[in-house]
Backbone as ProteinMPNN parsed JSONL, in Angstrom:
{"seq_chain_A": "XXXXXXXXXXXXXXXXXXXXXXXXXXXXXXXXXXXXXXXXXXXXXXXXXXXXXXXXXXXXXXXXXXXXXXXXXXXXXXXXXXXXXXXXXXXXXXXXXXXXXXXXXXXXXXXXXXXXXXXXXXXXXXXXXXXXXXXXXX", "coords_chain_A": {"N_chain_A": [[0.827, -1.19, 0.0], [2.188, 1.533, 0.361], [3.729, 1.803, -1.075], [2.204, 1.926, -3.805], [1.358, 4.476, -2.553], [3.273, 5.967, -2.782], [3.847, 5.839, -5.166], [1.848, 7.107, -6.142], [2.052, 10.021, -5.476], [4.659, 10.48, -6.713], [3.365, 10.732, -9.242], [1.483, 12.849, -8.967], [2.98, 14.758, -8.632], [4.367, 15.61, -10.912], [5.278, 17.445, -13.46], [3.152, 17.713, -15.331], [0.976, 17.187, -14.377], [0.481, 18.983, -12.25], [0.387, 21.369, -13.565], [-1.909, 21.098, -15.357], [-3.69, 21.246, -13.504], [-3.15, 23.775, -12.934], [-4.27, 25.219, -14.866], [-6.516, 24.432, -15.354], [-8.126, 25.722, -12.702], [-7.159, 28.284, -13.831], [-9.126, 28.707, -16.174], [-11.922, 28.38, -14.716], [-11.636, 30.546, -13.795], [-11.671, 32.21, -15.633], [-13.796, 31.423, -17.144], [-15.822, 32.834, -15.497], [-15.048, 35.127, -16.022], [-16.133, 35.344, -18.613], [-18.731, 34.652, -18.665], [-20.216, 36.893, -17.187], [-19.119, 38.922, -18.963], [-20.525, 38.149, -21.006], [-23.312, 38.317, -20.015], [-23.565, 39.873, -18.976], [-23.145, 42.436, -20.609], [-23.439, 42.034, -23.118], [-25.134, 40.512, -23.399], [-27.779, 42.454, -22.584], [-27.115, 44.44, -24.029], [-27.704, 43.118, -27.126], [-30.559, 42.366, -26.071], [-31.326, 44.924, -25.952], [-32.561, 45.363, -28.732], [-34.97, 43.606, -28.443], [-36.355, 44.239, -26.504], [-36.065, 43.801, -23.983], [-34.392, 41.426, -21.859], [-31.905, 39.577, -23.207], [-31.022, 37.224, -22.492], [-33.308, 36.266, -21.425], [-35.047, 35.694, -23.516], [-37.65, 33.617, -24.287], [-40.119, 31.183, -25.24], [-43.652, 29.652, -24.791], [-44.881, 26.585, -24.822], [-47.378, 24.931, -24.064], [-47.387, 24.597, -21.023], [-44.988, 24.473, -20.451], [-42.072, 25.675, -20.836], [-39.607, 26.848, -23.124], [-36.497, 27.869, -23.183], [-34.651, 29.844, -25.249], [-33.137, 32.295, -25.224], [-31.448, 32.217, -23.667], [-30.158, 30.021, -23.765], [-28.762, 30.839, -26.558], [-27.031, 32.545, -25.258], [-25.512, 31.048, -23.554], [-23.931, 29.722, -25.787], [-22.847, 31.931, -27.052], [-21.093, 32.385, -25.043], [-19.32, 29.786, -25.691], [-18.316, 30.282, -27.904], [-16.708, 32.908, -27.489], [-15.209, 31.973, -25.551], [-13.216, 29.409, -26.367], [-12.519, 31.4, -29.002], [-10.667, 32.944, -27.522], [-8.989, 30.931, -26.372], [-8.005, 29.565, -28.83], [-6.823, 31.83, -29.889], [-4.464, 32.208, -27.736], [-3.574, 29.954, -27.743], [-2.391, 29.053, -30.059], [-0.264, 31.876, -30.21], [0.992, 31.035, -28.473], [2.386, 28.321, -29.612], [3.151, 30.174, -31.572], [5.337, 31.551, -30.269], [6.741, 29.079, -29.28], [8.38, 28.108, -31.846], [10.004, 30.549, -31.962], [11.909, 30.454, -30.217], [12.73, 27.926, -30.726], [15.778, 26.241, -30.897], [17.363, 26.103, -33.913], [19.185, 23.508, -35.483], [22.738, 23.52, -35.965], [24.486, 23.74, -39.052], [26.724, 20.935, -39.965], [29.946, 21.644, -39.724], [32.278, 21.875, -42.679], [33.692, 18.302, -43.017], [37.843, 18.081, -42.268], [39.511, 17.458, -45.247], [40.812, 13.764, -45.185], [42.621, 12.151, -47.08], [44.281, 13.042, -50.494], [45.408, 12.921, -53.411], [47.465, 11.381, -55.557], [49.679, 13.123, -57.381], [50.923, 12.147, -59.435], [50.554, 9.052, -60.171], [48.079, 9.386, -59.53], [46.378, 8.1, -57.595], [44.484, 7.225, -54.796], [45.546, 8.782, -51.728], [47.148, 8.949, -48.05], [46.99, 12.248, -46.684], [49.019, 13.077, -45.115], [51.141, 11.681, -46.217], [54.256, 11.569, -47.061], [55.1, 9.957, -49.254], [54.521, 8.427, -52.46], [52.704, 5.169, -51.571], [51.613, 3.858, -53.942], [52.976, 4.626, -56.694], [55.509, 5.057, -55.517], [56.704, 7.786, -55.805], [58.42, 10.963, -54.478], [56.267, 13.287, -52.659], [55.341, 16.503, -52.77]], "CA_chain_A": [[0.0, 0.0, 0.0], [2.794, 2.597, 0.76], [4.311, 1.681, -2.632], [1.003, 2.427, -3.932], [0.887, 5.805, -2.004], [4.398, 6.854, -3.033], [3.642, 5.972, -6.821], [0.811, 8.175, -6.902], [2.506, 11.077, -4.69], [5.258, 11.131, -7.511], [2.45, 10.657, -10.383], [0.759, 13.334, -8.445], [3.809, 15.557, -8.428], [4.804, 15.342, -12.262], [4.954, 18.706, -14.074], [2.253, 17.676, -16.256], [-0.493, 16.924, -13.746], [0.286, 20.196, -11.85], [0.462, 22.457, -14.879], [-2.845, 20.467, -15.873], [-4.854, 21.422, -12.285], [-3.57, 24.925, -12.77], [-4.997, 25.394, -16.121], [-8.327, 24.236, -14.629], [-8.37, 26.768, -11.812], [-7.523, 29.592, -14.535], [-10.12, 28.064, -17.095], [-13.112, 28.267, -14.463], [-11.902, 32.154, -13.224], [-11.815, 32.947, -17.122], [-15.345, 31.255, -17.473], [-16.677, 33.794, -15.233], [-15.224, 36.798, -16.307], [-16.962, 35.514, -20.049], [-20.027, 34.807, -17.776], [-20.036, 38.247, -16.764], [-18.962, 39.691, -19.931], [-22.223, 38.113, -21.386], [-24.733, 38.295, -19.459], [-24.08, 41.435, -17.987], [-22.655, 43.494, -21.46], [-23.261, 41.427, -24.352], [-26.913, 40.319, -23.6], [-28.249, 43.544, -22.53], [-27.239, 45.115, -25.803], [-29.489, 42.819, -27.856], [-31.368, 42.841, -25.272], [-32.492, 45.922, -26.643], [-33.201, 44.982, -29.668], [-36.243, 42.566, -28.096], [-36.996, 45.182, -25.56], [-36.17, 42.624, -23.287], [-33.05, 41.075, -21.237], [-31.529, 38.226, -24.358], [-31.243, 35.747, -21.649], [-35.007, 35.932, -20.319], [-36.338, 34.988, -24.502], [-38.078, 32.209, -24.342], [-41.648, 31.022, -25.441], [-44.105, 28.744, -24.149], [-45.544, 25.324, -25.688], [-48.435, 24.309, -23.209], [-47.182, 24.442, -19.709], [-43.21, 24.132, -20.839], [-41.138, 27.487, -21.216], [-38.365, 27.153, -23.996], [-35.287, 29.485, -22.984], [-33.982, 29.799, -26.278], [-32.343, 33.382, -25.158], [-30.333, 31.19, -22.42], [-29.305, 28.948, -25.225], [-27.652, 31.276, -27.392], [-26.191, 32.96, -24.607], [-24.124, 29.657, -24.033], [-23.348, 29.585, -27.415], [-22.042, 33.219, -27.397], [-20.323, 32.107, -24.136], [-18.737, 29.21, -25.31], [-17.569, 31.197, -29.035], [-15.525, 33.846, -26.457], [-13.688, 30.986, -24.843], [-12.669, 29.271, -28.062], [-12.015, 32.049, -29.859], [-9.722, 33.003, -26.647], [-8.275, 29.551, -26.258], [-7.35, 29.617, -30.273], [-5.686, 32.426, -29.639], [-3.078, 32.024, -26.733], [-2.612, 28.42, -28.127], [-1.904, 30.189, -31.403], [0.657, 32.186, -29.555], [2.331, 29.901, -27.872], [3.332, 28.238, -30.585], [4.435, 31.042, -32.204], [6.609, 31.462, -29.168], [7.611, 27.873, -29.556], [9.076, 28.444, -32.81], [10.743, 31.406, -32.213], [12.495, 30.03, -29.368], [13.599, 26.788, -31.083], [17.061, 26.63, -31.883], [17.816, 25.271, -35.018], [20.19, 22.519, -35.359], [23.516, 24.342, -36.694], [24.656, 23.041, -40.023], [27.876, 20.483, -39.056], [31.326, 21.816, -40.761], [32.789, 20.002, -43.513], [35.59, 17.49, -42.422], [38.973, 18.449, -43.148], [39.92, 15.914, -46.066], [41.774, 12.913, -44.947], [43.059, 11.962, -48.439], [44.8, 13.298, -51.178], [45.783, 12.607, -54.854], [49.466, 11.442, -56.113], [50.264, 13.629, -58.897], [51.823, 11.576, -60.878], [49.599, 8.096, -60.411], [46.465, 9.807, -60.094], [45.911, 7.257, -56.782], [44.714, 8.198, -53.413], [46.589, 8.569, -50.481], [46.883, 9.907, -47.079], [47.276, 13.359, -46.548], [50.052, 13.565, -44.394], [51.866, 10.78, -46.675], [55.655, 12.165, -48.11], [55.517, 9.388, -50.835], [52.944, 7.541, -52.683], [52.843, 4.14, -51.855], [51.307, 3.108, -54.847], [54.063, 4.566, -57.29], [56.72, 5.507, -55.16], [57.222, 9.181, -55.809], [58.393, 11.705, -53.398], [55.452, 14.256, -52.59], [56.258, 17.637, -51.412]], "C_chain_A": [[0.879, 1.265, 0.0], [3.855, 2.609, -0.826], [3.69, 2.465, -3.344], [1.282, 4.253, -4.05], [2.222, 6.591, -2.773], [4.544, 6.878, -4.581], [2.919, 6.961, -7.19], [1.255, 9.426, -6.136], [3.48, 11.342, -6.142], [4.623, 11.247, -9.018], [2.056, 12.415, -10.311], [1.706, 14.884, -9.003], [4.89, 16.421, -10.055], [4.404, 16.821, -12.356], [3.791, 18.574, -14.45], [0.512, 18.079, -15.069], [-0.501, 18.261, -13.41], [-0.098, 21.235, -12.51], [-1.24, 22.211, -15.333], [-3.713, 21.541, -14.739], [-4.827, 23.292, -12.187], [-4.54, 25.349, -13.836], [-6.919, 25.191, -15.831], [-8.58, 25.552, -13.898], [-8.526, 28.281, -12.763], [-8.884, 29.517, -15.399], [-11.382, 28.547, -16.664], [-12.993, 29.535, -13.578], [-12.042, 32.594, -14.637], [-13.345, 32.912, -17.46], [-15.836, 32.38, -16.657], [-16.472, 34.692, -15.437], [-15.953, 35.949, -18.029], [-18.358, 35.3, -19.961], [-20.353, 35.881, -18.12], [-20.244, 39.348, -17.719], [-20.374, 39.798, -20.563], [-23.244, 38.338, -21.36], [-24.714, 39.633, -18.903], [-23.553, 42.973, -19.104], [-23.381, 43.048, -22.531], [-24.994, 41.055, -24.617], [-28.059, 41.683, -23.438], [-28.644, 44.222, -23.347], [-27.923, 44.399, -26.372], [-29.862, 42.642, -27.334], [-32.412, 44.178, -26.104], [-32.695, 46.109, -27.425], [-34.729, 44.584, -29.639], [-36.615, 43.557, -27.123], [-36.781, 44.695, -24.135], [-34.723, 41.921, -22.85], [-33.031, 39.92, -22.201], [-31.858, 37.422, -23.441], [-32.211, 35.546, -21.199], [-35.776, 35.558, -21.657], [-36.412, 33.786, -23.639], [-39.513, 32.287, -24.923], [-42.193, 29.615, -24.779], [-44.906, 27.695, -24.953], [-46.241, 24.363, -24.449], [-48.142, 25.256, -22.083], [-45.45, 24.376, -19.741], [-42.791, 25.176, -21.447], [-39.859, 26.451, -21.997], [-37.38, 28.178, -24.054], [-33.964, 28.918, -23.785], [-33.12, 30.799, -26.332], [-31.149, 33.062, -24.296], [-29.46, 30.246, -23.437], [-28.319, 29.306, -25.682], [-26.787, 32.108, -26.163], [-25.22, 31.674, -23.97], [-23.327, 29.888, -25.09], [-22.707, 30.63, -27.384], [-20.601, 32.764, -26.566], [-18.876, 31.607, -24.61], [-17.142, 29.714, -26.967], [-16.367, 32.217, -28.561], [-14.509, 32.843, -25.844], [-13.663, 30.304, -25.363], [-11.93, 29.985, -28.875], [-10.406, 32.6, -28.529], [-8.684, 32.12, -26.273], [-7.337, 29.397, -27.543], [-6.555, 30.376, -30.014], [-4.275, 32.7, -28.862], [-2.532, 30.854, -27.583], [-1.508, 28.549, -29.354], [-0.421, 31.042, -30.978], [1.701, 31.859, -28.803], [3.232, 29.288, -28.367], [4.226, 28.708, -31.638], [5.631, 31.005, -31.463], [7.676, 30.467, -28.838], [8.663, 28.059, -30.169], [9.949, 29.654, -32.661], [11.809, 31.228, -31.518], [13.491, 28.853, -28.998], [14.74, 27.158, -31.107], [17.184, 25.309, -32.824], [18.989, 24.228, -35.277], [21.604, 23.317, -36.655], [23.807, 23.015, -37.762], [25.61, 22.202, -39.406], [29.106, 21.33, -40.729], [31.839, 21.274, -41.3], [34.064, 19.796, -42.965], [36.618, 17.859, -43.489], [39.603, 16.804, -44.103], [41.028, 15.227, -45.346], [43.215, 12.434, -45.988], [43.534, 12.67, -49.199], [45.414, 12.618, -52.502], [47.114, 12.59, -55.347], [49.33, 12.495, -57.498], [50.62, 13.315, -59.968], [50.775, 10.184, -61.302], [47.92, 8.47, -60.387], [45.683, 8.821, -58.439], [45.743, 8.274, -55.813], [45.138, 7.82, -52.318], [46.359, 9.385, -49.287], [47.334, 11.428, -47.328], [48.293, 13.593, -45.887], [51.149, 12.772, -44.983], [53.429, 12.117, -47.491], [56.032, 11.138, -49.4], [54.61, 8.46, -50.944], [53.338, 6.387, -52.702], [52.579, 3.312, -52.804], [52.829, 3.067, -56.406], [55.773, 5.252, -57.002], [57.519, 7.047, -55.238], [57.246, 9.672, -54.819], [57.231, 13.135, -53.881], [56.162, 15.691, -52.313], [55.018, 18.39, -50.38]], "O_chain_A": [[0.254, 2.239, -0.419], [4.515, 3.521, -1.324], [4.159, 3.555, -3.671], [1.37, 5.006, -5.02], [2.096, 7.71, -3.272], [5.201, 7.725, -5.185], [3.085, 7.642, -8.202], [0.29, 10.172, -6.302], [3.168, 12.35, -6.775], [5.275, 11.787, -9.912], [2.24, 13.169, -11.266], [1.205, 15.833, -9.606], [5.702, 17.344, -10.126], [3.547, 17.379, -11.671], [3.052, 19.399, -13.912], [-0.459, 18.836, -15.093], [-1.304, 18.964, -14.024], [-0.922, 22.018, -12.039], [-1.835, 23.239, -15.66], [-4.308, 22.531, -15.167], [-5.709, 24.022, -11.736], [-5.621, 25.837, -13.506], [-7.998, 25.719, -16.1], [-9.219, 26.435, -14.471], [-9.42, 29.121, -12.661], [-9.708, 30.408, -15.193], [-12.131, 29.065, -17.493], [-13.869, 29.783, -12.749], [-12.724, 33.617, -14.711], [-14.027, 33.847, -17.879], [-16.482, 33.11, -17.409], [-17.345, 35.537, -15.237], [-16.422, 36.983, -18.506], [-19.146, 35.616, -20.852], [-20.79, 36.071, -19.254], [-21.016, 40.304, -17.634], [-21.125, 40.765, -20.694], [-24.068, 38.543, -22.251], [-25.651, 40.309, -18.478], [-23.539, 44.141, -18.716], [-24.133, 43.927, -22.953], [-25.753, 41.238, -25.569], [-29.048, 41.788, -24.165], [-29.772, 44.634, -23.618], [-29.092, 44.785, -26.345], [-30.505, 42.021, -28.18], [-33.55, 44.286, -26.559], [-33.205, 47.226, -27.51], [-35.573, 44.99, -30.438], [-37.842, 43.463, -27.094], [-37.357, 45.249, -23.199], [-33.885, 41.945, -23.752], [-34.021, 39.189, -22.166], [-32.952, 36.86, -23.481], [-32.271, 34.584, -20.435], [-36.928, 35.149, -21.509], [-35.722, 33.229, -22.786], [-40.046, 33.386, -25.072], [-41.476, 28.708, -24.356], [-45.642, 28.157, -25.825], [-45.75, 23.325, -24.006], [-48.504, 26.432, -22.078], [-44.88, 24.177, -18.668], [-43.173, 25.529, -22.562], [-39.335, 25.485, -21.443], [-37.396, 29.156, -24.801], [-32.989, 28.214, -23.521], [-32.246, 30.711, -27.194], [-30.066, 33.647, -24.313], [-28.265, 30.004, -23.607], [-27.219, 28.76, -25.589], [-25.594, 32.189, -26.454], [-24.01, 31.745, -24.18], [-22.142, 30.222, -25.112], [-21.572, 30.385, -27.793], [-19.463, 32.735, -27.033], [-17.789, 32.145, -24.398], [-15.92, 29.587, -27.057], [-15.29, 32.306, -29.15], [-13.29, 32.965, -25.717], [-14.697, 29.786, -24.94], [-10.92, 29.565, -29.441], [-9.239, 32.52, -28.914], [-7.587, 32.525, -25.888], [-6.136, 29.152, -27.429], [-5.415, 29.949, -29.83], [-3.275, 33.263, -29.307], [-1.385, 30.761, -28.022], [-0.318, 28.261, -29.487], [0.569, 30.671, -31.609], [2.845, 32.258, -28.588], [4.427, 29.328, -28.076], [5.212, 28.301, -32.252], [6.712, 30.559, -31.848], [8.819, 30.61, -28.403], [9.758, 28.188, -29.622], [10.82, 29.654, -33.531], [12.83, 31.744, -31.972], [14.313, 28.613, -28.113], [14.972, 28.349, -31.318], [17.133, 24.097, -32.615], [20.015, 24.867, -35.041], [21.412, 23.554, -37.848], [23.556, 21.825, -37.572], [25.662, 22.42, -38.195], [29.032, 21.443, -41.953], [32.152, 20.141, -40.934], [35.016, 20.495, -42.615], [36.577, 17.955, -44.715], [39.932, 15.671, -43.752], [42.017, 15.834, -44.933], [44.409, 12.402, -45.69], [43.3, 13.739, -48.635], [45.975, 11.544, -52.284], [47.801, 13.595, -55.534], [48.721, 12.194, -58.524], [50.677, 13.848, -61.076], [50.257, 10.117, -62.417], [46.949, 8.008, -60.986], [44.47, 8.939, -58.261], [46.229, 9.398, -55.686], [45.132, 6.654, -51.923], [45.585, 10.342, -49.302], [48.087, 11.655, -48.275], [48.639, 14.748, -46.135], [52.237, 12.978, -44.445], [53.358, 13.128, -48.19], [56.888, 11.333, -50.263], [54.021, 7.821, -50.073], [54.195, 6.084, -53.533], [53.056, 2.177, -52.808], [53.4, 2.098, -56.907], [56.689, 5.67, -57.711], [58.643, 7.319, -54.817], [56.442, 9.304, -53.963], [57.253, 13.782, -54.928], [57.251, 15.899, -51.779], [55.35, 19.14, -49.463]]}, "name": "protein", "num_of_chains": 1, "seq": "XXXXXXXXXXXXXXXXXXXXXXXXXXXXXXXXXXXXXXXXXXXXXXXXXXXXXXXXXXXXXXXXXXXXXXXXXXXXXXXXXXXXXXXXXXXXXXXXXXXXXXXXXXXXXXXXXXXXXXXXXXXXXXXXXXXXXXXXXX"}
């Protein structure tokens, strides 16, 4: 059990998860400022279009209210944090990229080899006579 406990303490403890739980916490203070934004800026204004607070349409079919002005105010909602989400993510990876470093080219190797002059063979580079036809290099 304490195996257990100490597996999921360093599971627990992983960049990822943490980074994960903050992202939540910001996520559901962002949802309410786009709450906020909505319902208390965004609906108002057409709002007065309908004469009427957006989020209070609705109509009735018997005994059963339809709040179809609640609806799209979701929908506006969830278009603001999307279109907000696209964008940082969007940004980030710009930031990625700019931040890469590129893998430098490699430098060309200094030749090992070299060409006799006279046989046309190849040879070391540091050689003073070609073993193939015996000449002195200079």
């Amino acid at each position: 059990m304490k195996k257990f406990l100490n597996e999921f303490k360093a599971f627990a403890m992983k960049g990822n998860v943490v980074d994960m739980a903050i992202g939540v916490v910001i996520g559901a203070a962002f949802k309410a400022i786009v709450d906020s934004l909505v319902g208390d800026v965004i609906s108002p204004l057409v709002g007065l279009l309908f004469k009427n607070n957006f989020a209070d349409l609705m109509f009735k079919v018997g005994e059963v209210e339809i709040k179809y002005g609640s609806f799209i105010t979701a929908i506006v909602n969830f278009l603001i944090v999307a279109f907000v989400l696209f964008t940082v993510i969007k940004s980030i990876n710009a930031a990625k990229k700019i931040t890469e470093k590129k893998p430098e080219p490699e430098a060309p190797k200094a030749p090992t080899t070299k060409v006799c002059p006279f046989c046309k063979s190849e040879i070391a580079i540091d050689a003073t006579r070609c073993p193939h036809c015996t000449s002195e290099l200079k």
